[in-house]
MIVEX-590164 format. One line per field, with one value per residue (C-alpha): x, y, z. Coordinates in pm, 1 decimal. Layout:
xx: X:...
yy: Y:...
zz: Z:...
//
This chain:
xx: 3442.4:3417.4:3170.8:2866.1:3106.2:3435.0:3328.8:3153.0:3469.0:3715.1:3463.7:3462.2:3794.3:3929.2:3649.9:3817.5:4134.1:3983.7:3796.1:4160.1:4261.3:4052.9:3993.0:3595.0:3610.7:3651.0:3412.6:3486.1:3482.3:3149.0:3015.5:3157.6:2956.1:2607.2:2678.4:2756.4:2389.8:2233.5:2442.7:2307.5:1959.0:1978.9:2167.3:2073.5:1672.0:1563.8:1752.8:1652.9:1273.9:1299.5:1475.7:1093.3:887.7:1078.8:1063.4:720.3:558.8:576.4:412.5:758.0:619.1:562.1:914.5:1048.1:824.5:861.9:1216.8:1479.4:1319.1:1318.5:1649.0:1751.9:1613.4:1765.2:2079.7:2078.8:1920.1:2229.3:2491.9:2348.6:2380.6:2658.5:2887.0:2679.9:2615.5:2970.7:3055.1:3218.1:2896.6:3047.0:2832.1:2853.4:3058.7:2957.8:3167.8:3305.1:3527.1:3587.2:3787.1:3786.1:3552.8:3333.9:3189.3:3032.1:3197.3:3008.3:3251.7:3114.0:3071.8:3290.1:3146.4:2766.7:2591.8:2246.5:2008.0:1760.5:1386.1:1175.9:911.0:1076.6:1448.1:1614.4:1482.2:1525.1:1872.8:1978.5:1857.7:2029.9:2326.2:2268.0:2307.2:2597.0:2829.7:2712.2:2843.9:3181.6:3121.9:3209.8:2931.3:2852.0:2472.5:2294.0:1991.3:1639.8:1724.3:1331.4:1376.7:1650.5:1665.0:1732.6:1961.2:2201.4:2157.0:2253.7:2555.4:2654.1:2591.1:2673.5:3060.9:3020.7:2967.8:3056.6:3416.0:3424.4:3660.0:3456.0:3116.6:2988.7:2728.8:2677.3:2420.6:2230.9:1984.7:1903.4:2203.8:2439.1:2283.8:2351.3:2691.3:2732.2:2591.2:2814.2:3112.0:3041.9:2955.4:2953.3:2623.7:2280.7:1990.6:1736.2:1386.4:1132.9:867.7:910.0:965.6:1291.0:1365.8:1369.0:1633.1:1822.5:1846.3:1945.2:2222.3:2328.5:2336.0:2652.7:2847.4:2638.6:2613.0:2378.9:2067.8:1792.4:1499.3:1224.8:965.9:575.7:231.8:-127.2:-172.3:-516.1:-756.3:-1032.3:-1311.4:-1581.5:-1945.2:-1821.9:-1496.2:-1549.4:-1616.9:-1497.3:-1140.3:-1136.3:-1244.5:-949.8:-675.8:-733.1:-778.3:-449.4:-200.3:-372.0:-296.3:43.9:273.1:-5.1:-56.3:304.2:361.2:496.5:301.7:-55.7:-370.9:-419.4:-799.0:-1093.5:-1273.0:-1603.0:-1837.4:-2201.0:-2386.8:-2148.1:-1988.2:-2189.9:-2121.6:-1765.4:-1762.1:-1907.4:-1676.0:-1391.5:-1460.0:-1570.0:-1190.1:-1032.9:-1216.9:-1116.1:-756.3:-725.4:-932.3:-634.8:-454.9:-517.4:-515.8:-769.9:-559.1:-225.4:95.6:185.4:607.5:603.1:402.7:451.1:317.2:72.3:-76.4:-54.6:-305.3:-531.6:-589.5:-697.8:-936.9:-1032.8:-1078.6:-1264.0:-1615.8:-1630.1:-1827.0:-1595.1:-1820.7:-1512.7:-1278.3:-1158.6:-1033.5:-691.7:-425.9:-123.3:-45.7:86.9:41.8:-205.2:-454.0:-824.5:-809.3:-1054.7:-1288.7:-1408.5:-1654.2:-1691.1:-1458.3:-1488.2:-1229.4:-1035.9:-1019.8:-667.0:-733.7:-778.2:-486.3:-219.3:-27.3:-202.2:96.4:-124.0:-413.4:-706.5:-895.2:-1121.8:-1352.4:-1496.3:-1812.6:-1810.7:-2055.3:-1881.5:-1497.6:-1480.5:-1510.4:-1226.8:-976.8:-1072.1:-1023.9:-694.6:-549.7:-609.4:-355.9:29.8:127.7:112.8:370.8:75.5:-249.9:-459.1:-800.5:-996.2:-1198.9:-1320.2:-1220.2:-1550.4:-1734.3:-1489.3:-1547.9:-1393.3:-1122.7:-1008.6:-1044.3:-808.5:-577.5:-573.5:-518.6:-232.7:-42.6:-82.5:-1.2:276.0:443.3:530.5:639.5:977.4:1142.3:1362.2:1060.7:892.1:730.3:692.1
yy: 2119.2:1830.5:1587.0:1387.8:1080.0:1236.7:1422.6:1058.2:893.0:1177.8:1205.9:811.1:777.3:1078.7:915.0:537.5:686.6:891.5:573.0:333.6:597.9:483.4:788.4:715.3:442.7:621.6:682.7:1023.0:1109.2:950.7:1151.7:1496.4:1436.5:1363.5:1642.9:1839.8:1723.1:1859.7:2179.9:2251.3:2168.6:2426.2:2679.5:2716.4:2619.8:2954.9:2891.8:2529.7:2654.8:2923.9:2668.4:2433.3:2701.0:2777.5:2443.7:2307.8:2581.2:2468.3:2646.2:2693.5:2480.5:2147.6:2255.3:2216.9:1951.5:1698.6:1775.2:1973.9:1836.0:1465.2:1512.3:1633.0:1357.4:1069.2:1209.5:1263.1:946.6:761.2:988.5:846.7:487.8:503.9:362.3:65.7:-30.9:-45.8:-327.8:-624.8:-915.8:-1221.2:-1516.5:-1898.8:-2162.7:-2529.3:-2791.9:-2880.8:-2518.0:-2545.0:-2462.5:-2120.3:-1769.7:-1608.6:-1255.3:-1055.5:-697.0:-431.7:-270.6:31.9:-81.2:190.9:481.5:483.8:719.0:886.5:960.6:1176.7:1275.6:1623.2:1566.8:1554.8:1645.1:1761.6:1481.8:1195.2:1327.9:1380.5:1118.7:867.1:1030.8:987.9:615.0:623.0:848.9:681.4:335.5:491.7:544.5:812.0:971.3:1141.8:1305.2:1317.3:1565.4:1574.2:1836.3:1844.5:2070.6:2278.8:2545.0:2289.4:2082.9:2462.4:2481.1:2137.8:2207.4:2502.2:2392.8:2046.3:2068.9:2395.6:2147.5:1769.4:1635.9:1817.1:1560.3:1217.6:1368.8:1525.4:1670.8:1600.0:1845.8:1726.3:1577.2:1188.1:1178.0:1280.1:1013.8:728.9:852.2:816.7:457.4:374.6:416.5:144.3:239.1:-23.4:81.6:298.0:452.4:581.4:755.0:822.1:619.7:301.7:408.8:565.0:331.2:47.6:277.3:285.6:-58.7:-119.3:152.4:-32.6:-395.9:-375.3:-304.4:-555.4:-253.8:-289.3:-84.6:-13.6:141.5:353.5:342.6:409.8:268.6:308.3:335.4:228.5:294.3:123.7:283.0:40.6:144.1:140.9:369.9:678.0:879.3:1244.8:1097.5:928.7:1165.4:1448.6:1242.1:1125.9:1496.7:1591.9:1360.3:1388.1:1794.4:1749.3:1828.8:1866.9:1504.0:1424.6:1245.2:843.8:712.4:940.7:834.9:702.4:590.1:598.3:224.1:268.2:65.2:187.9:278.4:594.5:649.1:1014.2:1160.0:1049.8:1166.9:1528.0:1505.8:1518.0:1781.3:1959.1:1910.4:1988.7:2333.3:2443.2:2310.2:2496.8:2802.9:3033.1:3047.8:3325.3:3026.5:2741.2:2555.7:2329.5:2403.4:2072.4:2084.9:2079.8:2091.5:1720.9:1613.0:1920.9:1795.4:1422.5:1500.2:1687.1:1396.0:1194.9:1403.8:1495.6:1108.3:999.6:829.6:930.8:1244.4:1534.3:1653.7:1879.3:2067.7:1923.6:2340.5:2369.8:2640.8:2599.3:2933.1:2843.8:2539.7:2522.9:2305.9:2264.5:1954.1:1699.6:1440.9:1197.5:963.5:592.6:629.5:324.9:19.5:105.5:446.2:608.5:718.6:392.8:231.0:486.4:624.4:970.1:1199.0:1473.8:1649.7:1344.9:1152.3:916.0:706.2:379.7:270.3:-96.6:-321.2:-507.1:-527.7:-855.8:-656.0:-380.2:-682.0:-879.8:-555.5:-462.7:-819.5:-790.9:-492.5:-424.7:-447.4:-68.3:140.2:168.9:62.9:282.8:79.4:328.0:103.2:28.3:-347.4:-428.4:-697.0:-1002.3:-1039.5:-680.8:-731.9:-1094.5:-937.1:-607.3:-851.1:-1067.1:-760.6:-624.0:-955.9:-1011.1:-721.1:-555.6:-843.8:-940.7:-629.4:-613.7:-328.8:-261.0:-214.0:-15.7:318.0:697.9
zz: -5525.1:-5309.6:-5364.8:-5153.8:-5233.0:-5125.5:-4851.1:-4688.5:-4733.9:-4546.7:-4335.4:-4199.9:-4253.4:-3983.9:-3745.5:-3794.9:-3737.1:-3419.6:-3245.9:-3335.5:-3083.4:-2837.8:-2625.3:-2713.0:-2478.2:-2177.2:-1906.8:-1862.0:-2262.5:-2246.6:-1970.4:-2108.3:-2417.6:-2222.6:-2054.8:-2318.9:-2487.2:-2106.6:-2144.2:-2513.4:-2439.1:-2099.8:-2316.1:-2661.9:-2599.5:-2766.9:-3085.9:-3143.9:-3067.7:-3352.6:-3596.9:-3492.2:-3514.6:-3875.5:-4014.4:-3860.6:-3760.4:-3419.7:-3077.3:-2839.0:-2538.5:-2804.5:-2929.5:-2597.1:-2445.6:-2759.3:-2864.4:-2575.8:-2237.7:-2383.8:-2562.1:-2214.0:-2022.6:-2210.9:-2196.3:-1823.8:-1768.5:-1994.2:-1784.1:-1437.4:-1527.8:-1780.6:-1538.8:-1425.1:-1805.3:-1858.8:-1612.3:-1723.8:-1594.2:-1468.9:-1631.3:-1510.2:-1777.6:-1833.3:-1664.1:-1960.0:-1990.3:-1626.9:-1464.5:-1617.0:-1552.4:-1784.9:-1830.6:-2055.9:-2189.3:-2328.4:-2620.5:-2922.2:-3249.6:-3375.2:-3622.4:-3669.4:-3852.8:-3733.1:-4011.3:-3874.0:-3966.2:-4038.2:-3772.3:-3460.6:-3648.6:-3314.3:-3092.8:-3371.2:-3425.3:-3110.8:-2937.8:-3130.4:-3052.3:-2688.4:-2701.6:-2968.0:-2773.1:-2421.9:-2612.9:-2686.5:-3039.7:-3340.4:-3457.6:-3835.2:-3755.2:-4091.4:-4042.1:-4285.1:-4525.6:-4505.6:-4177.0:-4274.1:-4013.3:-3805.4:-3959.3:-3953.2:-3608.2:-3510.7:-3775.4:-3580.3:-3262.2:-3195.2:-3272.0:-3000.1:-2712.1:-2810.0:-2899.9:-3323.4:-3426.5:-3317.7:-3357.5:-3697.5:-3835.6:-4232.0:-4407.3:-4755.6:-4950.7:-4990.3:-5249.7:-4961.7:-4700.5:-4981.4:-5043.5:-4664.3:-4648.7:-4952.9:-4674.2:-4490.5:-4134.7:-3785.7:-3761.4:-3877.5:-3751.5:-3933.3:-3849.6:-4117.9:-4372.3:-4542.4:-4896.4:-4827.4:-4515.8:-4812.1:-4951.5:-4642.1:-4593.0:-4952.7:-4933.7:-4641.9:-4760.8:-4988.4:-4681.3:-4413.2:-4212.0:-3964.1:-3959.0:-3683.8:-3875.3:-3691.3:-3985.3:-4041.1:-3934.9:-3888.1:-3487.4:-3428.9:-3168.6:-3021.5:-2806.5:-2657.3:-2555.6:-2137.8:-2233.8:-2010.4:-2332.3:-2230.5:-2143.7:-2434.4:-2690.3:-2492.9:-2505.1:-2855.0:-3001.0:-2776.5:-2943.6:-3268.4:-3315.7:-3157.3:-3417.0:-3668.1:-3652.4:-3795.1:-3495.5:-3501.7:-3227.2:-3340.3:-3333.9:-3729.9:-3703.8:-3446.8:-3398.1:-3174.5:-3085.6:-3233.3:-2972.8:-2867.9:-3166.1:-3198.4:-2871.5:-2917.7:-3248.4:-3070.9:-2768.9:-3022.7:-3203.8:-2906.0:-2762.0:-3086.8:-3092.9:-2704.5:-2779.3:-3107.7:-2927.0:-2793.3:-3163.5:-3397.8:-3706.6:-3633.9:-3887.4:-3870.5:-4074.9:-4311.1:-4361.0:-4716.3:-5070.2:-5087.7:-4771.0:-4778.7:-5130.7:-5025.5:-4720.4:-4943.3:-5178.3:-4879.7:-4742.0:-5156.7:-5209.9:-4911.1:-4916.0:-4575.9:-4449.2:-4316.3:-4008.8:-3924.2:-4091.9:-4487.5:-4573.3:-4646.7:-4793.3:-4985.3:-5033.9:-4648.8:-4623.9:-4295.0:-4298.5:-4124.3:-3856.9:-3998.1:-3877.2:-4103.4:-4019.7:-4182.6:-4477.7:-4679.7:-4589.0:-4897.9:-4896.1:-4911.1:-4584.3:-4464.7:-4586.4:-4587.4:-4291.8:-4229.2:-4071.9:-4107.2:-3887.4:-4029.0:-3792.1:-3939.2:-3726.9:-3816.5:-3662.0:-3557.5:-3423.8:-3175.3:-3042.5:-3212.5:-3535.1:-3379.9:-3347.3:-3716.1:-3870.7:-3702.4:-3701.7:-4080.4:-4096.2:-4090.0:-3738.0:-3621.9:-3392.0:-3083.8:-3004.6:-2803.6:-2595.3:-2404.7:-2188.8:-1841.2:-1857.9:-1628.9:-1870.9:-1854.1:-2271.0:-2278.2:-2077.2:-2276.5:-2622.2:-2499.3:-2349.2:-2629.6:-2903.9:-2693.4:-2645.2:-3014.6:-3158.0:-2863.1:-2797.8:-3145.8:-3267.5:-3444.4:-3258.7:-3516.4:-3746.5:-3554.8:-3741.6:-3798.5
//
């Protein structure tokens, strides 16, 4: 029997040997594999729906909306300006290399390896891809064995419409993505939290392979006292139940300025009730014991008071979407990504307060200011939170 080890190293090996070809440079090898991404998205929607709704418990629209149709998009959206982006760009030289002419040539790295995550697993996975095989690169695909109906189907169907030799599709556990890693790839992309991107990037240094990390973060947001309150309070509730709330880019915590904080408070819950209203089970599925028990612990240690939801099942591992209001600053809750259905909200007394306590955190993923930007002090303070905090973020540290 072949091991994690073994397998990594015939695996990168046959894709060196494929790339030193060079048939992965080609415009037209390039565009048969976007469309080949298009073609399995159109074709085999139904299949990577069930493999969601087996591993996530996820509705078929929110399958297709958050993981075929943007899958889709990116890859026809690569395939349309593919050409352009390959252009040699002529650049002007100094006098001192004159005479002489200068340009700049886009060329793949080589073999990269995708390491994708359980929340979004065919998106995260897939999308990667997108820009690896639009760059001319081999590909190994690493899946989360944490969604593993549909890690099989990307196993079975990837090699059924891209180029099986340069692209392929490695099933396991953390063991096999380290035995991967120990192979040295040209470059890595991972998606997931920071305890095991740490890992990544330490599997990666002995080898100085490059590594772009998508990794996690508390996304704040702030709600003032002149916020239209009903727009707010819908779109927050929205984003926050997509996916269960194991969502990147989700609303972590609610900061509102005292003298709404109740109605919006109300106008949430009210929202989460009408959007949870057509489904037969009020409650959310969790992916797994682990992340199922984590979430349970936060809403079990909380100072806060639950004013919605706190029940929960692990017999099948659905859980009640919560609202918690004023949890203390160090509660778990508080200082922990949530990537769960938990919304606490924080009364503050001013958005001065909103941007000290934010500006005191880890930089988050996004920032979310519901506000009408009338009163000029409003308007400076949001401007001033999103230059600080969007402009310097490190992309490649950017979370989920």
């Amino acid at each position: 029997m072949i091991d994690a080890t073994e397998q990594g190293a015939a695996v990168v090996a046959e894709l060196r040997e494929i790339f030193a070809t060079g048939r992965t440079r080609d415009l037209s090898w390039r565009l048969e594999q976007l469309r080949g991404i298009e073609r399995l998205c159109n074709e085999r929607e139904h299949e990577i729906v069930d493999a969601l709704a087996a591993d996530l418990g996820r509705p078929a629209f929110d399958g297709w909306l958050a993981d075929i149709a943007s899958t889709k998009a990116e890859a026809a959206y690569a395939r349309k300006h593919l050409k352009k982006w390959m252009r040699r760009r002529r650049v002007g030289l100094p006098l001192s290399q004159q005479p002489a002419r200068g340009w700049v040539q886009y060329d793949p790295l080589g073999v990269v390896l995708v390491i994708g995550p359980w929340n979004y697993p065919f998106y995260l996975s897939v999308g990667p891809l997108v820009a690896a095989v639009a760059a001319g690169n081999c590909v190994v695909v690493k899946p989360s064995e944490l969604a593993p109906a549909t890690s099989a189907v990307l196993a079975q169907l990837l090699p059924q419409y891209l180029d099986p030799q340069a692209i392929r599709v490695v099933e396991g556990d953390g063991a096999t993505t380290q035995a991967l890693l120990a192979q040295g790839f040209d470059h890595a992309l991972f998606t997931g939290g920071t305890e095991v991107g740490k890992k990544i990037m330490a599997g990666a240094a002995p080898t100085l392979t490059p590594v772009t990390l998508e990794l996690g973060g508390k996304s704040p947001v702030i709600v003032t006292a002149d916020a239209d309150i009903d727009v707010a309070a819908r779109r927050i509730a929205w984003v926050k139940l997509l996916n269960s709330g194991q969502t990147c880019i989700a609303p972590d915590y609610v900061l509102v300025e005292r003298p709404i904080a109740d109605k919006l408070v109300a106008k949430i819950i009210e929202n989460v009730e009408r959007f949870r209203s057509a489904e037969a089970n009020k409650s959310l599925r969790i992916v797994n014991d682990r992340q199922f028990d984590r979430l349970a612990g936060l809403i079990g240690s909380t100072t806060g008071t639950v004013v919605m939801g706190g029940g929960a099942d692990r017999s099948t591992l659905h859980m009640e979407p919560t609202v918690i209001v004023n949890p203390a600053a160090d509660d778990p809750v508080m200082t922990e990504e949530i990537f769960g259905p938990i919304l606490p909200v924080v009364r503050v007394g001013s958005v001065d307060a909103a941007v000290r306590y934010i500006n005191a955190k880890p930089k988050p993923l996004a920032l979310y200011v519901f506000t009408e930007l009338l009163p000029p002090v409003h308007e400076a303070h949001a401007k001033a939170l999103l230059m600080r905090h969007l402009s310097s973020l490190d992309t490649e540290r950017s979370a989920d």
